[in-house]
C-alpha positions in Angstrom: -43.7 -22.5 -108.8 -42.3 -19.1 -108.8 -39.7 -17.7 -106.7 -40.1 -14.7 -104.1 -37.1 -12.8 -105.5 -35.9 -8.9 -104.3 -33.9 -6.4 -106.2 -31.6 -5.5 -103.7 -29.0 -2.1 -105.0 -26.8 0.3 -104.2 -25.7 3.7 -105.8 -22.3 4.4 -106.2 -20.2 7.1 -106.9 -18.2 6.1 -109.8 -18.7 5.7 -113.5 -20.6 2.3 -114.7 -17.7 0.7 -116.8 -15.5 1.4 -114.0 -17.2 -0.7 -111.6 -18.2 -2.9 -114.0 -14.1 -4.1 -114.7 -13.7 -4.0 -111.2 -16.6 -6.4 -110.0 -16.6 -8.8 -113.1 -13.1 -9.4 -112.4 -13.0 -13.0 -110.6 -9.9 -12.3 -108.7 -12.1 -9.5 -106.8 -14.8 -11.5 -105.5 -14.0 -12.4 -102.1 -12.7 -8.9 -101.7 -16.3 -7.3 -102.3 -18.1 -10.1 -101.7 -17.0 -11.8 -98.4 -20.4 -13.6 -97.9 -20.1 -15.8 -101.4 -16.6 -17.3 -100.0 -13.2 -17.1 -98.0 -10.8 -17.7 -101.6 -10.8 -17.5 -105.5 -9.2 -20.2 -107.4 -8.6 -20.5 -111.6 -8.5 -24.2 -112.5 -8.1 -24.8 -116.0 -10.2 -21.4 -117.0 -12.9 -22.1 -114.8 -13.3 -20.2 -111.2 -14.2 -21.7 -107.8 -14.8 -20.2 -104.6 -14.3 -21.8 -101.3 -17.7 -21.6 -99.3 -17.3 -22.9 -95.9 -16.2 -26.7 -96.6 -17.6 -26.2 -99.9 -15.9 -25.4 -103.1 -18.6 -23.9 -105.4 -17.8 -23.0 -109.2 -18.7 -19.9 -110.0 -18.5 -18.3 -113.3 -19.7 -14.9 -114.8 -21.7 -14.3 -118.2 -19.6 -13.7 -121.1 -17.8 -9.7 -120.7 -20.2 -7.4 -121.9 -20.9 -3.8 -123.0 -23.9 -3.4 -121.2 -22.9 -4.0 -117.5 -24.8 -8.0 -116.5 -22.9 -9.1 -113.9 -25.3 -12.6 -114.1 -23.1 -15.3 -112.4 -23.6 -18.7 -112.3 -22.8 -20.6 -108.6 -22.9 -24.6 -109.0 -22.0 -26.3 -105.8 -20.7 -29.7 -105.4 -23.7 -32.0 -105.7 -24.8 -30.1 -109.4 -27.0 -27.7 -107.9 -27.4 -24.6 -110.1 -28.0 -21.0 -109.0 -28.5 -18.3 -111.3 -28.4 -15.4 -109.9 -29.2 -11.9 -112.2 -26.9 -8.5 -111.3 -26.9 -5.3 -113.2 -24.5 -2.4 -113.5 -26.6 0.6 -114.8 -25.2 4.0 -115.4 -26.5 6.8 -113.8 -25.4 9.6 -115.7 -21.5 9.8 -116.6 -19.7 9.2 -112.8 -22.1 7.3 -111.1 -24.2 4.0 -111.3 -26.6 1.4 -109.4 -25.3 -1.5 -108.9 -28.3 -4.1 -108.9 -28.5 -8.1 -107.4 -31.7 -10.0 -108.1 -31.7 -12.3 -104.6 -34.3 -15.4 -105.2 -35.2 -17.0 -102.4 -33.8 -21.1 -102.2 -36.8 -23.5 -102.4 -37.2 -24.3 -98.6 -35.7 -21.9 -97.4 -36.9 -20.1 -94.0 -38.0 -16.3 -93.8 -35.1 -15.9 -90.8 -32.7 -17.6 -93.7 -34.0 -15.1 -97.0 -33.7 -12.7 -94.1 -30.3 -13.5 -93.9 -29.0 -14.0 -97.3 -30.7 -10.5 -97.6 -28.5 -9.1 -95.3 -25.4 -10.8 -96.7 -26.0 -9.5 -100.1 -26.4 -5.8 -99.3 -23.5 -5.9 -96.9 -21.5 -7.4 -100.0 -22.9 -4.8 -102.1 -22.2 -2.4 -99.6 -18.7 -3.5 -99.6 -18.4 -2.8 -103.5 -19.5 0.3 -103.3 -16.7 1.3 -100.5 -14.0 -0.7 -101.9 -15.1 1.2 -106.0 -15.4 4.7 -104.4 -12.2 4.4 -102.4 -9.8 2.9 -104.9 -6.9 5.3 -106.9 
């Protein structure tokens, strides 16, 4: 069964490796992305996020040239999300930053509705913090 996805973006104002450092950085996330979780913990190399009462691991693919931001969330029962993002340059001082939201099997238009929202107000949120810092 496939998955209704959206490509959900923003365009910001600063140069693709940049952004990239700043978001792939697991110490960042609930600083840019406040709807994926309240804190950031390292355990024994591996990253977890607190998610309301759940603690989620969450783990980035491997650094790259190229700017994939694909991150991998696996809650507490095993459940796997994989879920694509992109930082594309846009000429030398600016780029798209790009999230790939699928929509949960079950899930409700009002919910995909609502994760919608939570990712661009996250991406949103990268894009002020990126454009803002020294």
């Amino acid at each position: 069964m496939t998955e209704q996805t959206r490509h959900l973006g923003v365009a910001i104002d600063r140069p693709a490796p940049e952004v990239y450092e700043y978001a792939v950085d697991p110490r960042h996330l609930t600083e840019w992305a406040p709807g994926l979780g309240s804190s950031v913990e390292q355990v024994d190399r591996r990253w977890f996020v607190q998610m309301g009462a759940d603690r989620v691991e969450f783990a980035f693919a491997p650094r790259n040239e190229f700017g994939v931001l694909d991150h991998r969330v696996t809650t507490p029962s095993g459940q796997v999300f994989d879920n694509p993002m992109r930082v594309i340059a846009n000429g030398p001082d600016r780029c798209d930053v790009v999230f790939t939201l699928r929509r949960s099997p079950g899930a409700s238009d009002a919910e995909f509705e609502r994760d919608t929202g939570l990712v661009s107000a996250d991406l949103a949120n990268l894009k002020k913090i990126v454009e803002h810092r020294d």
